[in-house]
Each structure stands twice: as C-alpha cells, then as structure tokens.
PyMOL Python script that loads the backbone (N, CA, C, O; Angstrom):
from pymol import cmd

cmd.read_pdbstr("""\
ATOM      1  N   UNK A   1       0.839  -1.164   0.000  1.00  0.00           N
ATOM      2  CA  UNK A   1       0.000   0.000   0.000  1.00  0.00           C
ATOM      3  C   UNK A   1       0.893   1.240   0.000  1.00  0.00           C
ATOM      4  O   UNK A   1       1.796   1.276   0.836  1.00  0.00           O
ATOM      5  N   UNK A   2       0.730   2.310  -0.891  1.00  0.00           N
ATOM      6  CA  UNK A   2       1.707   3.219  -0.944  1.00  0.00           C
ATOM      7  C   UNK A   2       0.986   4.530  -0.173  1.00  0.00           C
ATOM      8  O   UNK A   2      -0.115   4.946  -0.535  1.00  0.00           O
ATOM      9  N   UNK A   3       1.641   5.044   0.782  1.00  0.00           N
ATOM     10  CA  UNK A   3       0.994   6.205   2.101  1.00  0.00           C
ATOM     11  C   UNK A   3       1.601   7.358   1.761  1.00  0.00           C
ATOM     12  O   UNK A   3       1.534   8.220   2.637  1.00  0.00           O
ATOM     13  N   UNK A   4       2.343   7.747   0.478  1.00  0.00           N
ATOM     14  CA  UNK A   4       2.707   9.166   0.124  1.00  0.00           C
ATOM     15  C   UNK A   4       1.598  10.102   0.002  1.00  0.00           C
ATOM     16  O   UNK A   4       0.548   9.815  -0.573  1.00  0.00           O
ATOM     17  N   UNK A   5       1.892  11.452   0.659  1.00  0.00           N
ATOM     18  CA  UNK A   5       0.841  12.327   0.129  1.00  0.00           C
ATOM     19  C   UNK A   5       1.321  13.288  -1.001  1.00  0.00           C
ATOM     20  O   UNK A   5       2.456  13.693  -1.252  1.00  0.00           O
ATOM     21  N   UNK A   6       0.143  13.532  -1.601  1.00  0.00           N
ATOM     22  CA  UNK A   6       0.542  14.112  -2.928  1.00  0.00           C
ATOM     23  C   UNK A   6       1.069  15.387  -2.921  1.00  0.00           C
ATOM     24  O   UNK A   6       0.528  16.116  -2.089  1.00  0.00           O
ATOM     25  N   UNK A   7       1.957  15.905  -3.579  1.00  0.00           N
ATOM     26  CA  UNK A   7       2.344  17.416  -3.049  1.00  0.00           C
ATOM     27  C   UNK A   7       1.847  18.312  -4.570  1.00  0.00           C
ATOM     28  O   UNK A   7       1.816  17.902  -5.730  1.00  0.00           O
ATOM     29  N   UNK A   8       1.614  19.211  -4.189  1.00  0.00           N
ATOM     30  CA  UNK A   8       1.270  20.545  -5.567  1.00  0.00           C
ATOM     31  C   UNK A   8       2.269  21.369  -5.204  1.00  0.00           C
ATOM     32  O   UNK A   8       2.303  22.019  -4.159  1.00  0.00           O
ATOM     33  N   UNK A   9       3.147  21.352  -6.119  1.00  0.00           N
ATOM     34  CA  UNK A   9       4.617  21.902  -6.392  1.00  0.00           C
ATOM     35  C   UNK A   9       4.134  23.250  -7.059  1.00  0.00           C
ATOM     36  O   UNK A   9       4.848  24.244  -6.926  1.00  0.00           O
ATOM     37  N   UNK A  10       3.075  23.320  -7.696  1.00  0.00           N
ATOM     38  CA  UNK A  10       2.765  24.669  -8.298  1.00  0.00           C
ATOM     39  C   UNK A  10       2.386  25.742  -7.436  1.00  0.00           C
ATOM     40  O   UNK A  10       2.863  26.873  -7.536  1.00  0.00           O
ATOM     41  N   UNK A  11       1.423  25.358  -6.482  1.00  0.00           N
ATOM     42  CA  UNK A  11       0.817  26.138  -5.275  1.00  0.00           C
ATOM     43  C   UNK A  11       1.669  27.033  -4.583  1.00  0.00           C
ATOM     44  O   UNK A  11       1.373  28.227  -4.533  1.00  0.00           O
ATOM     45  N   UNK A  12       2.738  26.574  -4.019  1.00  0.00           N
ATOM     46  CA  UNK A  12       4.538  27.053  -3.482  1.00  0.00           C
ATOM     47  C   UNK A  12       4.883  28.050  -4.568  1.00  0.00           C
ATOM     48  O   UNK A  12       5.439  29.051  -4.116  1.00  0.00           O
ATOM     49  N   UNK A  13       4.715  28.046  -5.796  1.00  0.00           N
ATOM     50  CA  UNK A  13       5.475  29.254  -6.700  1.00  0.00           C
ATOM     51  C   UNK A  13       4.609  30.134  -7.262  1.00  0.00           C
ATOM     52  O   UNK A  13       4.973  30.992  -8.066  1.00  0.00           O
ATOM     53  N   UNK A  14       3.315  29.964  -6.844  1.00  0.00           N
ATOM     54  CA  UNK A  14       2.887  31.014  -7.425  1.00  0.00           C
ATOM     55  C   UNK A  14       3.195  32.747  -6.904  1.00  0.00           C
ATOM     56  O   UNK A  14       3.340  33.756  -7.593  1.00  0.00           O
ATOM     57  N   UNK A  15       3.209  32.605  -5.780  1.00  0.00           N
ATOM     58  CA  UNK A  15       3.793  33.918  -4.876  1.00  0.00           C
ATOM     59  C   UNK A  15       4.447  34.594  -5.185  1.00  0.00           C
ATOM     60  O   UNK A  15       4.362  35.755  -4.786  1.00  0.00           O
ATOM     61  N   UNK A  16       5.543  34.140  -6.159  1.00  0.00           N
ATOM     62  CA  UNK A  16       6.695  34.636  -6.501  1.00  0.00           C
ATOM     63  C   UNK A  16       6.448  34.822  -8.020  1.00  0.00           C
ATOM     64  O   UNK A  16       7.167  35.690  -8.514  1.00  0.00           O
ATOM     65  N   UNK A  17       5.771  34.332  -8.699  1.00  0.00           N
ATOM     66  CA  UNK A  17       5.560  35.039  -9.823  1.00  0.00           C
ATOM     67  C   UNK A  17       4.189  35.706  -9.759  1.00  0.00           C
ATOM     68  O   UNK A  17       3.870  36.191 -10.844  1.00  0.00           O
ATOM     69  N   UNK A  18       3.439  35.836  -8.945  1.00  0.00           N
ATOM     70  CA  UNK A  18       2.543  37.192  -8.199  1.00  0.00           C
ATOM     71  C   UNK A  18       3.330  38.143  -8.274  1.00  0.00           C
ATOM     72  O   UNK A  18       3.382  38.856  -9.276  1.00  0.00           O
ATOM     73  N   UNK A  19       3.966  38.292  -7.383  1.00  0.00           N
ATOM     74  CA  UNK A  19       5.415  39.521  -7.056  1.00  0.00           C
ATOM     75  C   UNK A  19       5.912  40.074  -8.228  1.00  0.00           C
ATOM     76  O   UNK A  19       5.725  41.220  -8.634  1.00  0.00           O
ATOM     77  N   UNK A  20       6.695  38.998  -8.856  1.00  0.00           N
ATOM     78  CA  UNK A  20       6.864  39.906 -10.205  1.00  0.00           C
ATOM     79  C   UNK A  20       6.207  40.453 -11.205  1.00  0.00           C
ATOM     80  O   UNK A  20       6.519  41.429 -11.888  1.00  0.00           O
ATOM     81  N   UNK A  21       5.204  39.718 -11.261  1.00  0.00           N
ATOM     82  CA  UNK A  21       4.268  40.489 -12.198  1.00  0.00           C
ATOM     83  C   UNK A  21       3.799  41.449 -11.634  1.00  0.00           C
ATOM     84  O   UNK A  21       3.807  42.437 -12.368  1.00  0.00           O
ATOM     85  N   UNK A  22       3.284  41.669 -10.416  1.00  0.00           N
ATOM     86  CA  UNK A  22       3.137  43.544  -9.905  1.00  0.00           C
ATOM     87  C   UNK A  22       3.857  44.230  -9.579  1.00  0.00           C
ATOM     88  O   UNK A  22       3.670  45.310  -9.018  1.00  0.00           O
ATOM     89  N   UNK A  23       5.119  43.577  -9.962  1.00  0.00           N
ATOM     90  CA  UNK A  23       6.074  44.434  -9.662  1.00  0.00           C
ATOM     91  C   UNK A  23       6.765  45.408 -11.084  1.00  0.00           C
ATOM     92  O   UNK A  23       7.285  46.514 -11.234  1.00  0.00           O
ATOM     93  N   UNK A  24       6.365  44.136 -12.013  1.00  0.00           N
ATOM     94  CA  UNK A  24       6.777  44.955 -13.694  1.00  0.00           C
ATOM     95  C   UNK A  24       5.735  46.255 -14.049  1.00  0.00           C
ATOM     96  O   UNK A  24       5.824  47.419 -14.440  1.00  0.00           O
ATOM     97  N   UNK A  25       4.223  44.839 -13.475  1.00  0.00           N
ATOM     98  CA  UNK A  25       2.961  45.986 -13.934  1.00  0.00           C
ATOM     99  C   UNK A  25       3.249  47.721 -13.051  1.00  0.00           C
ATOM    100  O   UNK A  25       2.868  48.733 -13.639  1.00  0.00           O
ATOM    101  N   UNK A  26       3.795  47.810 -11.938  1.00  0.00           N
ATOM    102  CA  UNK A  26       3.769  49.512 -11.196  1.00  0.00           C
ATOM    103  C   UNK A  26       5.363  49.591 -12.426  1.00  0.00           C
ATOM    104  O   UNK A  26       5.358  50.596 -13.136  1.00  0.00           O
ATOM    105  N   UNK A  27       6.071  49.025 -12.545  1.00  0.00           N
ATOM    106  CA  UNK A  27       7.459  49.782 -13.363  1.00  0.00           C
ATOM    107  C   UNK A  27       6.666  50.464 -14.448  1.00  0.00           C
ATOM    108  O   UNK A  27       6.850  51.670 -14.616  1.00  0.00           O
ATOM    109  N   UNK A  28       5.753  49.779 -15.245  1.00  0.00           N
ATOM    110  CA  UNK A  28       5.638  50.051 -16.552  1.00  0.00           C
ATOM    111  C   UNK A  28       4.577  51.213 -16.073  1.00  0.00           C
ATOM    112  O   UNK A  28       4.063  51.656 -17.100  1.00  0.00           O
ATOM    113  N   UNK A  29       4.238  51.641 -15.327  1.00  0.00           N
ATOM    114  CA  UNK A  29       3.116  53.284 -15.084  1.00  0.00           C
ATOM    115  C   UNK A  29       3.878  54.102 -14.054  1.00  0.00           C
ATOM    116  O   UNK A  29       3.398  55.043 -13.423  1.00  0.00           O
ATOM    117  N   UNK A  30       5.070  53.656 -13.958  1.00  0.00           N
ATOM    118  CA  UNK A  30       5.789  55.016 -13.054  1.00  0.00           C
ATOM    119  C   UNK A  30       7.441  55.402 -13.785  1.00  0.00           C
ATOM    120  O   UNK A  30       8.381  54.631 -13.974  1.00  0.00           O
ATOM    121  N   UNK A  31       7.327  56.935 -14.093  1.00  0.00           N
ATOM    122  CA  UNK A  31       8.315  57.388 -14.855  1.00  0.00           C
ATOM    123  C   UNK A  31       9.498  57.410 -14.393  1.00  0.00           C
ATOM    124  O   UNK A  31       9.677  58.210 -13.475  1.00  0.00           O
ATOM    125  N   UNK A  32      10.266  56.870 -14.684  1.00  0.00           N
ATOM    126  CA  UNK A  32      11.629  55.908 -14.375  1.00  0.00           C
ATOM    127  C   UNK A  32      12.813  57.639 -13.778  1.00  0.00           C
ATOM    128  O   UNK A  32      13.599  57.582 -12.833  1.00  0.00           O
ATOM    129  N   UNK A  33      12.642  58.585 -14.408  1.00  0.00           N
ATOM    130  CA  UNK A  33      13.284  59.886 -13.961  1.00  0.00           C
ATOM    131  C   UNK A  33      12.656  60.586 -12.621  1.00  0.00           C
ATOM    132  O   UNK A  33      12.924  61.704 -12.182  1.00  0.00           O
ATOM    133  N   UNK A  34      11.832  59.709 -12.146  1.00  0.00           N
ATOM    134  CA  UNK A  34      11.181  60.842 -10.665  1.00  0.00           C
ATOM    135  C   UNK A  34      11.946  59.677 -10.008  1.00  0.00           C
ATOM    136  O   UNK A  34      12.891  60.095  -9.339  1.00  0.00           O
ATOM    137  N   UNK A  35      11.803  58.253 -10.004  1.00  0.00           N
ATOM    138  CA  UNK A  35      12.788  57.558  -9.473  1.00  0.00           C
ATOM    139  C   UNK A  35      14.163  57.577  -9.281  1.00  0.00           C
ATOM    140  O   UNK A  35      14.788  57.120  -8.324  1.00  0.00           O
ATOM    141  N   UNK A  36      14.672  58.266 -10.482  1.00  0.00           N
ATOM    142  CA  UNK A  36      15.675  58.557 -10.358  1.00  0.00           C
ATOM    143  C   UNK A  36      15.857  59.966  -9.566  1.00  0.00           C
ATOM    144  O   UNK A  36      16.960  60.057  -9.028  1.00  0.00           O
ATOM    145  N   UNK A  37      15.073  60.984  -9.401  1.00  0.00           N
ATOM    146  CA  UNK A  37      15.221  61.890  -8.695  1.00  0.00           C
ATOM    147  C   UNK A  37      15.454  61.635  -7.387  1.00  0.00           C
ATOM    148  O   UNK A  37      16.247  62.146  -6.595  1.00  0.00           O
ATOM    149  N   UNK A  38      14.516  60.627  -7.252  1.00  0.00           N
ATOM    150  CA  UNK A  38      13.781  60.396  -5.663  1.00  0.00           C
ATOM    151  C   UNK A  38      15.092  59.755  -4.790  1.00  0.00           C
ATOM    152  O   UNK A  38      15.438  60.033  -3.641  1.00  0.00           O
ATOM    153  N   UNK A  39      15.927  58.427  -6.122  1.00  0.00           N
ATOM    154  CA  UNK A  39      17.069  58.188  -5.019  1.00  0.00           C
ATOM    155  C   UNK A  39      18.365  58.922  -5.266  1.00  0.00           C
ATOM    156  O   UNK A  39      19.346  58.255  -4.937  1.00  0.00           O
ATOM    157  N   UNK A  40      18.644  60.173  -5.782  1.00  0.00           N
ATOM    158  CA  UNK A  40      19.399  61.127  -5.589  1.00  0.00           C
ATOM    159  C   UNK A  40      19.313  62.016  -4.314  1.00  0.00           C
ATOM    160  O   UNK A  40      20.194  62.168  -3.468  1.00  0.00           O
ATOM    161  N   UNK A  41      17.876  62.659  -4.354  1.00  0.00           N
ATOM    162  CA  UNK A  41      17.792  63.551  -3.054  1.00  0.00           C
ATOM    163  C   UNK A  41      17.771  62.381  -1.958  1.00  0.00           C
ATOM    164  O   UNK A  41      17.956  62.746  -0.797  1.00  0.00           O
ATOM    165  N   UNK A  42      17.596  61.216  -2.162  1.00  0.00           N
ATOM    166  CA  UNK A  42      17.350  60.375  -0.656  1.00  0.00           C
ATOM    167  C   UNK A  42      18.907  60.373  -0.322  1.00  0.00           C
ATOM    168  O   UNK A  42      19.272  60.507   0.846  1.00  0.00           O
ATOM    169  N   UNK A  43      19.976  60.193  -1.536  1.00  0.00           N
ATOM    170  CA  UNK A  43      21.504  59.847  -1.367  1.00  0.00           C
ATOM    171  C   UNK A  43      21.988  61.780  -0.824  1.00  0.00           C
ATOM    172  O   UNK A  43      22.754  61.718   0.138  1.00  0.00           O
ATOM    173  N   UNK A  44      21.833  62.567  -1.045  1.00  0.00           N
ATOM    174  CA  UNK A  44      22.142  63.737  -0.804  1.00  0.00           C
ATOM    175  C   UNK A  44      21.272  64.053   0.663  1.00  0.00           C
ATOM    176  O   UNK A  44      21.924  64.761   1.430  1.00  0.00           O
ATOM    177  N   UNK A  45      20.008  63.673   1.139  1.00  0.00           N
ATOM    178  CA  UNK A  45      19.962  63.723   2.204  1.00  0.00           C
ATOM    179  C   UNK A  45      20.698  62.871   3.351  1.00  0.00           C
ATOM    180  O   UNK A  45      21.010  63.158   4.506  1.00  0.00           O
ATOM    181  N   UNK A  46      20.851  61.708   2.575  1.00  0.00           N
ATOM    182  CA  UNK A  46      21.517  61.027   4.207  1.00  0.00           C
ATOM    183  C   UNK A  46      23.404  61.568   4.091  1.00  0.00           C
ATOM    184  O   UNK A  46      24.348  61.386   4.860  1.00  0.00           O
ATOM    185  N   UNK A  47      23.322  62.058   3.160  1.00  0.00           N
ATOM    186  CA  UNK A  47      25.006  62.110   2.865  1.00  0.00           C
ATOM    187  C   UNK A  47      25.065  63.738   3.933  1.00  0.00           C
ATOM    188  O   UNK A  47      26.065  63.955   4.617  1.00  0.00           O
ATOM    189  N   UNK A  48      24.133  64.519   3.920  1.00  0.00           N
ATOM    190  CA  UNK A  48      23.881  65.430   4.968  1.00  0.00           C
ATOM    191  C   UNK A  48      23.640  65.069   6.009  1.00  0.00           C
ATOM    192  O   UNK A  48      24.092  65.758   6.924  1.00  0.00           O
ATOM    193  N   UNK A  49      23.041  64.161   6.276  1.00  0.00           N
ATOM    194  CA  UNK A  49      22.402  63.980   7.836  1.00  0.00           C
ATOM    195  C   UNK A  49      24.039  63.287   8.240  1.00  0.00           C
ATOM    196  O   UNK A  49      24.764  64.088   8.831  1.00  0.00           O
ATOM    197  N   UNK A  50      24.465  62.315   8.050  1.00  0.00           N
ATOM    198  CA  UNK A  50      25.788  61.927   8.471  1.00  0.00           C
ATOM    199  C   UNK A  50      26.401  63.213   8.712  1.00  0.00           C
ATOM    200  O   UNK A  50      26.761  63.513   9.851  1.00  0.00           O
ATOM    201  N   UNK A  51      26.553  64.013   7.710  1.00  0.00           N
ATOM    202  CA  UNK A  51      27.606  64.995   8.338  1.00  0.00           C
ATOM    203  C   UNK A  51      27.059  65.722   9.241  1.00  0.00           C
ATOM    204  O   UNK A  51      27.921  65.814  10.115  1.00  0.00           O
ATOM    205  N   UNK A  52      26.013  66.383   9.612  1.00  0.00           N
ATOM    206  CA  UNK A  52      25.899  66.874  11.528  1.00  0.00           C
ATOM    207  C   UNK A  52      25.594  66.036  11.865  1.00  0.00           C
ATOM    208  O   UNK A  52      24.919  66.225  12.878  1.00  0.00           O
ATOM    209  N   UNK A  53      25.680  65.000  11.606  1.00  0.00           N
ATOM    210  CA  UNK A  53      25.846  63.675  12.723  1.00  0.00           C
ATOM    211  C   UNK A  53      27.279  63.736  13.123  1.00  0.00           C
ATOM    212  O   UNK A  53      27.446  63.933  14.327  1.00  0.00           O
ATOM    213  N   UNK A  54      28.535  63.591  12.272  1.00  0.00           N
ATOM    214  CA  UNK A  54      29.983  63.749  12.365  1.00  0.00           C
ATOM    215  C   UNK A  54      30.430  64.496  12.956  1.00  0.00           C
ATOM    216  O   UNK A  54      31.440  64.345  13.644  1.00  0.00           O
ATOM    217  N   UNK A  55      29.498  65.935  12.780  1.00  0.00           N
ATOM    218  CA  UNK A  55      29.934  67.151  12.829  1.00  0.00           C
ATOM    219  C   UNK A  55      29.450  67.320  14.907  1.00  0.00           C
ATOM    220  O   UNK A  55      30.200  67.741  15.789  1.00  0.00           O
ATOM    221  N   UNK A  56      28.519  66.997  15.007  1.00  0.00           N
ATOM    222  CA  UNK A  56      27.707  67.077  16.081  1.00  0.00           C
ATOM    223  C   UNK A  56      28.949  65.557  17.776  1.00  0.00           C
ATOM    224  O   UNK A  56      29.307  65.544  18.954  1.00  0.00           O
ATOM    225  N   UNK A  57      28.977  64.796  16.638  1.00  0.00           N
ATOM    226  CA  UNK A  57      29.723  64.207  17.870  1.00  0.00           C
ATOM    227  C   UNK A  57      30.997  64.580  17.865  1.00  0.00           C
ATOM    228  O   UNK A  57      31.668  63.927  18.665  1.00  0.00           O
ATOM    229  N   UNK A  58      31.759  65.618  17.091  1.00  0.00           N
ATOM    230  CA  UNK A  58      33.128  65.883  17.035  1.00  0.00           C
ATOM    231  C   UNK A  58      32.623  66.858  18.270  1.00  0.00           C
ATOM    232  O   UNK A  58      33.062  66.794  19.419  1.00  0.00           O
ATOM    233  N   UNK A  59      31.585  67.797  17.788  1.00  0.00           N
ATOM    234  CA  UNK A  59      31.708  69.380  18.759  1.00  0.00           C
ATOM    235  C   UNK A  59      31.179  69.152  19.540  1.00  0.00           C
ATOM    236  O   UNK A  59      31.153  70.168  20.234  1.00  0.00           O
ATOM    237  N   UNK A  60      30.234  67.815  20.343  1.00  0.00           N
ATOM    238  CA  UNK A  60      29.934  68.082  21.139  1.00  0.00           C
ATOM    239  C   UNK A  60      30.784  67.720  22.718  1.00  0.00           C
ATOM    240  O   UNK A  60      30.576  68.208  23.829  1.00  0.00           O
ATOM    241  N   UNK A  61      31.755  66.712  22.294  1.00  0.00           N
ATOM    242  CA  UNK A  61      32.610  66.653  23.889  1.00  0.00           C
ATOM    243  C   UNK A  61      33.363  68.055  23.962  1.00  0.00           C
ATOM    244  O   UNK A  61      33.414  68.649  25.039  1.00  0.00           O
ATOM    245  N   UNK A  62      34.202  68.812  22.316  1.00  0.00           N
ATOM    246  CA  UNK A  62      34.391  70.161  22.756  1.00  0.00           C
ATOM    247  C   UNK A  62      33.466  71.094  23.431  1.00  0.00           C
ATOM    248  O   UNK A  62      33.873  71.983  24.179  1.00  0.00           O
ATOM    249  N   UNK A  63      32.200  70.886  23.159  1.00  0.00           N
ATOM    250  CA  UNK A  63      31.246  71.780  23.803  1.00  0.00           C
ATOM    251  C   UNK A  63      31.129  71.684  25.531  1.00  0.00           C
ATOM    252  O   UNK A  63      31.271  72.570  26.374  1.00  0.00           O
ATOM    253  N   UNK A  64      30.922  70.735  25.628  1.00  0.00           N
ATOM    254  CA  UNK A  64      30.839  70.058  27.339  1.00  0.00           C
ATOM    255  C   UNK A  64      32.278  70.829  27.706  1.00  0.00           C
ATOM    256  O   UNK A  64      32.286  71.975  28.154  1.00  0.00           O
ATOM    257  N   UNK A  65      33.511  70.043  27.456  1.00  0.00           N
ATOM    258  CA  UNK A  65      34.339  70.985  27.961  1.00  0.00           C
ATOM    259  C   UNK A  65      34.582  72.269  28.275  1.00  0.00           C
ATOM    260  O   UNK A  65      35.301  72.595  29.219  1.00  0.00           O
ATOM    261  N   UNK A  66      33.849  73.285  27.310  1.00  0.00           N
ATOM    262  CA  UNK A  66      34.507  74.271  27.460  1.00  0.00           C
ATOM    263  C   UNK A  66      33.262  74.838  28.476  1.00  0.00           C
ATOM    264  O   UNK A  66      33.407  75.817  29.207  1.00  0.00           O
ATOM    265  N   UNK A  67      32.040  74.053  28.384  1.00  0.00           N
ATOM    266  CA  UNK A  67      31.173  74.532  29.486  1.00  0.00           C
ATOM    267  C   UNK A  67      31.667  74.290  31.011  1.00  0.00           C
ATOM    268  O   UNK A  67      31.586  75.026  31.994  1.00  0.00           O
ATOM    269  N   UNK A  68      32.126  73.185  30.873  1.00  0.00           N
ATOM    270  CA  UNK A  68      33.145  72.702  32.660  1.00  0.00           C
ATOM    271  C   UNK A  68      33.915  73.567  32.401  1.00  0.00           C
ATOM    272  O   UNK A  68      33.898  74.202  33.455  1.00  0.00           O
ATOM    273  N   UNK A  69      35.039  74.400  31.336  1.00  0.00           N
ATOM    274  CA  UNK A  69      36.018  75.596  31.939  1.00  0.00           C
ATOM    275  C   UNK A  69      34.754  76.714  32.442  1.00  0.00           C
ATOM    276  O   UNK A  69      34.726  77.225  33.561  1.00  0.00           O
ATOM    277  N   UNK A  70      33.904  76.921  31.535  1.00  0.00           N
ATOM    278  CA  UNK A  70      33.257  78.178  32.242  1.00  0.00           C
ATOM    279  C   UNK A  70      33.162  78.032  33.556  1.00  0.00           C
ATOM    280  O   UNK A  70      33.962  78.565  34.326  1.00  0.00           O
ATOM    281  N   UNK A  71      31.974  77.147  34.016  1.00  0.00           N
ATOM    282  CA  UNK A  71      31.763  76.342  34.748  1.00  0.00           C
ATOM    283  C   UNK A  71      32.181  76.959  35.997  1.00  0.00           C
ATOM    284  O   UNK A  71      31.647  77.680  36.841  1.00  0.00           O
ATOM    285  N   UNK A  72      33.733  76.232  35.756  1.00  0.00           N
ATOM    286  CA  UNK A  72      34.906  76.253  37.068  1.00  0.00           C
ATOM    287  C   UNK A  72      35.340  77.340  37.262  1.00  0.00           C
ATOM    288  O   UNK A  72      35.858  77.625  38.342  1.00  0.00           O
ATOM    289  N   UNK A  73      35.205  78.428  36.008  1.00  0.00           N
ATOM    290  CA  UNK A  73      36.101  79.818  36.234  1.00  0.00           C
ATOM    291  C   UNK A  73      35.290  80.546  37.202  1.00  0.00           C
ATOM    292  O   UNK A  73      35.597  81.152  38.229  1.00  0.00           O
ATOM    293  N   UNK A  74      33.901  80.283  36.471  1.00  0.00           N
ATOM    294  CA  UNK A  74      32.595  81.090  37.396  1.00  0.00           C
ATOM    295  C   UNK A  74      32.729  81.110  39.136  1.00  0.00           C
ATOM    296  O   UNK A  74      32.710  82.058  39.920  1.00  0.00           O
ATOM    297  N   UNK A  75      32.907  79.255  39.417  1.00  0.00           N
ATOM    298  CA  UNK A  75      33.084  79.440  40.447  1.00  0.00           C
ATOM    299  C   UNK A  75      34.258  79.837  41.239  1.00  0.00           C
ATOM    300  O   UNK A  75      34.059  80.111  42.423  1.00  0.00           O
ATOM    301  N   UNK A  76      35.229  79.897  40.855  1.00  0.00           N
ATOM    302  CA  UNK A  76      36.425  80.239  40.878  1.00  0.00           C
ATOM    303  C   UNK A  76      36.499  81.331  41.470  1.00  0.00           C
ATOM    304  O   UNK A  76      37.024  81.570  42.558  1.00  0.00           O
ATOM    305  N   UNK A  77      35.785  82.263  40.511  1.00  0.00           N
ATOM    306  CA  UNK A  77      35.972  83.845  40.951  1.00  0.00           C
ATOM    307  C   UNK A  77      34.836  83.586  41.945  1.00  0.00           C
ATOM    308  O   UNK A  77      35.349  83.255  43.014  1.00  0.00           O
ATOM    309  N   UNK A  78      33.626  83.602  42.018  1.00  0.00           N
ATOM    310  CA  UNK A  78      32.667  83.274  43.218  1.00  0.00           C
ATOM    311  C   UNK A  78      33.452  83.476  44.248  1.00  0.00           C
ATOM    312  O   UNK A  78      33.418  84.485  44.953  1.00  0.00           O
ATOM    313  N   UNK A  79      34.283  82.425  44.406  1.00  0.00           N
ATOM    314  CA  UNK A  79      35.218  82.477  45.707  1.00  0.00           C
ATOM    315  C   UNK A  79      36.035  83.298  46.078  1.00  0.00           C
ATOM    316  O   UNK A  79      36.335  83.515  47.251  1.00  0.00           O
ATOM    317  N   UNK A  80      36.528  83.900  45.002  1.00  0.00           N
ATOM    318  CA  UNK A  80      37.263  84.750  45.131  1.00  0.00           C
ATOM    319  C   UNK A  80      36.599  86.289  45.451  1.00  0.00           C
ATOM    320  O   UNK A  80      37.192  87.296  45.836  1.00  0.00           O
ATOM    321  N   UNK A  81      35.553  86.154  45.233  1.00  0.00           N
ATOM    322  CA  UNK A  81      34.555  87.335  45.558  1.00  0.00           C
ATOM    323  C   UNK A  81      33.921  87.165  46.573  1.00  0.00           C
ATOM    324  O   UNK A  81      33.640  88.223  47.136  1.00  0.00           O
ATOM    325  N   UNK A  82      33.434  85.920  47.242  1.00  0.00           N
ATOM    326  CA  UNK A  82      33.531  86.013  48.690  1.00  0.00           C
ATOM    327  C   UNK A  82      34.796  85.611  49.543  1.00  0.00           C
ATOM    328  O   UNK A  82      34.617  84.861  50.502  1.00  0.00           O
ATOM    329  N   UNK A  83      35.958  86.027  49.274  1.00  0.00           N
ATOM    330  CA  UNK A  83      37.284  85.918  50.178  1.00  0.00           C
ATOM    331  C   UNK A  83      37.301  87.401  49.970  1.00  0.00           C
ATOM    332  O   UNK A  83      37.244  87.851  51.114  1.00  0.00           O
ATOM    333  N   UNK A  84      37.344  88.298  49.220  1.00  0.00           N
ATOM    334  CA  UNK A  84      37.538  90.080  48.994  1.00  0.00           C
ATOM    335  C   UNK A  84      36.854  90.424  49.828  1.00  0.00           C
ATOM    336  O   UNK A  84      37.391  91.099  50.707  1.00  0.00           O
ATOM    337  N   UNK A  85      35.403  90.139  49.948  1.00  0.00           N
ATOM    338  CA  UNK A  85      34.311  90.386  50.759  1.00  0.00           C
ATOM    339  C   UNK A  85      34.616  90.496  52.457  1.00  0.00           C
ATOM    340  O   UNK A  85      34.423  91.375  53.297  1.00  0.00           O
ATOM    341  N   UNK A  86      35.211  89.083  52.484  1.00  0.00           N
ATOM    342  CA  UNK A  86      35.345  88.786  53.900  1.00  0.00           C
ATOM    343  C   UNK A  86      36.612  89.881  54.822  1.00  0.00           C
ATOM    344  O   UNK A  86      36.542  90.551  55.852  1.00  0.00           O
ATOM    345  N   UNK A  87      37.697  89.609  53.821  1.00  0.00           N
ATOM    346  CA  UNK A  87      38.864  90.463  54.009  1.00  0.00           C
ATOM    347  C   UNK A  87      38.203  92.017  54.434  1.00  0.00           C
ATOM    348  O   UNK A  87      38.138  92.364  55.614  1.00  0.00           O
ATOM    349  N   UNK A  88      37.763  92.826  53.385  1.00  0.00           N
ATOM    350  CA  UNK A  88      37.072  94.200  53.395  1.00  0.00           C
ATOM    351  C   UNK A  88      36.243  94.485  54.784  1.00  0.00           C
ATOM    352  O   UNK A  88      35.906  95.556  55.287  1.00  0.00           O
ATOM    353  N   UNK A  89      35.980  92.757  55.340  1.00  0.00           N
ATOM    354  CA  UNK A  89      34.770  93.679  56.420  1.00  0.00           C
ATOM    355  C   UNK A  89      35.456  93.605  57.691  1.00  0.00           C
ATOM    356  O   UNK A  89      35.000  94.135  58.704  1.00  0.00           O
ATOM    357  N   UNK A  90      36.903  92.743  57.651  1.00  0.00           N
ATOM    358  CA  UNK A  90      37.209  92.307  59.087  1.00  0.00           C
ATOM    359  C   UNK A  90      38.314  93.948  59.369  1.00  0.00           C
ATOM    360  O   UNK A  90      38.863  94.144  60.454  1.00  0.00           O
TER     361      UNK A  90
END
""", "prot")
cmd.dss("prot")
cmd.show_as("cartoon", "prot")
cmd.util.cbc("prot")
cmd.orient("prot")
C-alpha cells in the first residue's frame, strides 16, 4: 500500500511570480526619472544627515568641555569674591 501524500509543487510558486508580475505591472506606469530623482535627493539627504551627525559628535565633547572651563572659572571667581568680601569687612 503506498501512504505518500501528494504534493502541488505549483501552489509554493505562485507567490513569486505574483510579485513579479506587480512588480513589472507599477514599473511600466511610473516614470523611471522621478525615481531617479527620488534616489538622488534620498543619497544627498543622508550624505547630509551623516555629516551633523559627524559634525555634532566631534563638537559636542568640545562643547561640554569648554562649558566645565566656564563652569569652574565662574566658580572660581565666586570664591574669590567672597574671600575680597570677607577680608574688606574684618
């Protein structure tokens, strides 16, 4: 007695030639130069966004720093403006 079940090998591929065929049918009604526009400005936007991205993590540990010099100078003199203070009244 033979217990194989039957398989439909066609059923499995149709999906994939679904796909391509709607994929030719939108090529053939969309004008191939706005596409081409579309992945130029997409390549010129990220080619910008990287750079203040680059630009942004270079300046920003300079930035922090030079806020800790302010920072420290501020308080610095602080102190030094209440030591003048103290001196002047004794």
């Amino acid at each position: 007695m033979n217990t194989t079940t039957p398989t439909n090998n066609s059923a499995g591929n149709n999906w994939f030639a679904f796909l391509f065929g709607a994929v030719f049918n939108l090529m053939a009604h969309i004008d191939l130069s706005f596409i081409m526009d579309y992945i130029l400005q997409a390549i010129a936007g990220g080619i910008i966004c990287l750079a203040f991205k680059i630009i942004g993590d270079i300046l920003s540990p300079l930035w922090l720093k030079q806020k800790e010099r302010v920072r420290n100078y501020a308080r610095s003199r602080k102190i030094a403006n209440r030591k003048k203070k103290r001196t002047h009244e004794n």
